[in-house]
C-alpha positions, 0 to 999 in steps of 0.5 A: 867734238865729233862722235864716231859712229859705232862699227856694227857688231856683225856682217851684214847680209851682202844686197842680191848680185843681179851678175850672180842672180843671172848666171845662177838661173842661166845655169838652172835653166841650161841644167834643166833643160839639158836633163829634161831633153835627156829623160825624155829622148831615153823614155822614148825609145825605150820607154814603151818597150819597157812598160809593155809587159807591165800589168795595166795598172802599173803602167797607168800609174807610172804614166801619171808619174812621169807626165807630173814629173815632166811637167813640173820640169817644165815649170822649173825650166821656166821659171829658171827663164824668167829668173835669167830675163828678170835679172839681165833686164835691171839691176835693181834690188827688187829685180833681184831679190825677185829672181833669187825667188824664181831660182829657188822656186825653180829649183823645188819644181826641179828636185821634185820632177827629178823625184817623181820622174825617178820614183816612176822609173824604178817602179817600173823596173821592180813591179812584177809584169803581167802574167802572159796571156794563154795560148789558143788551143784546139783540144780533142777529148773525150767529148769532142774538140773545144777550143780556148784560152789552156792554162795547165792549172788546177793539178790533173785538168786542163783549164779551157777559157773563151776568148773574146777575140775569137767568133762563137762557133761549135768549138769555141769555149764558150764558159770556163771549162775544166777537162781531165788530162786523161780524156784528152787525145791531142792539143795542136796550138792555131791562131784561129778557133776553127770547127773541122768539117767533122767533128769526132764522134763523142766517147761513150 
């Protein structure tokens, strides 16, 4: 008498393709480095166009942002590479199940990437930009000519800073300098802090 050997209760778990494996990590890795090349010929051109008005530390932080995005891209595309080569070179299980875990490594490396690079990018579009710098003014007041950085603030002066870019002469603020609207005779817009051969003669 023979026995029959029992059918098992369930499905079992299919053995990895090495065909599905392959093309599955040929996919990633084309996916990826499409996507990458994408982003990064768009951040260039008009990636520092948009961080330029963007307060300094905005921009530090979304440089860091996208340079760990990018590289962690990088990463993901490389292991979609091995996977791809791992799983073209032999057909044996173990080069299997090892390319299976290339492609899901690979794609946590590209999900998160995608995550940082898209986190950086639409910080940069809602971070509020950099206040724009003051203009140089020569003013004519009451007690002379100064001249600075002007911002129309506090109510009723005009606010006069030094600017480090320009050489201390006589005109040159030299600190932070409050002057009242109503001693003021002119202000004219220069590119240069540049003392007149005559300075006018200050009011009593």
């Amino acid at each position: 008498m023979t026995e029959e050997l029992a059918a098992p209760d369930g499905p079992t778990d299919p053995a990895p393709s090495p065909e599905g494996d392959r093309t599955q990590a040929a996919a990633w890795r084309n996916g990826l480095t499409a996507v990458t090349a994408l982003l990064a010929a768009a951040l260039i051109v008009r990636g520092p166009d948009d961080l330029a008005a963007l307060h300094w530390t905005v921009r530090l932080l979304a440089g860091a942002l996208l340079l760990a995005g990018f590289a962690l891209l990088v990463r993901a595309i490389l292991l979609a590479a091995t996977a791809t080569a791992t799983a073209t070179a032999t057909a044996a299980a173990p080069a299997a199940e090892s390319a299976s875990r290339d492609v899901a490594s690979a794609r946590w490396f590209a999900v998160t990437g995608l995550g940082l690079v898209g986190v950086a990018v639409l910080g940069g579009w809602l971070a509020p930009t950099a206040p724009a710098p003051g203009k140089l003014i020569q003013l004519t007041y009451d007690h002379g000519i100064i001249c600075g950085l002007v911002s129309l603030e506090p109510e009723g002066y005009v606010t006069v800073l030094p600017d480090p870019g320009q050489q201390a002469n006589r005109i040159t603020a030299k600190a932070r300098t409050l002057v009242p609207i109503s001693s003021i005779h002119g202000m004219t817009e220069v590119g240069v802090c540049e003392p007149p051969a005559t300075l006018p003669t200050p009011a009593p």
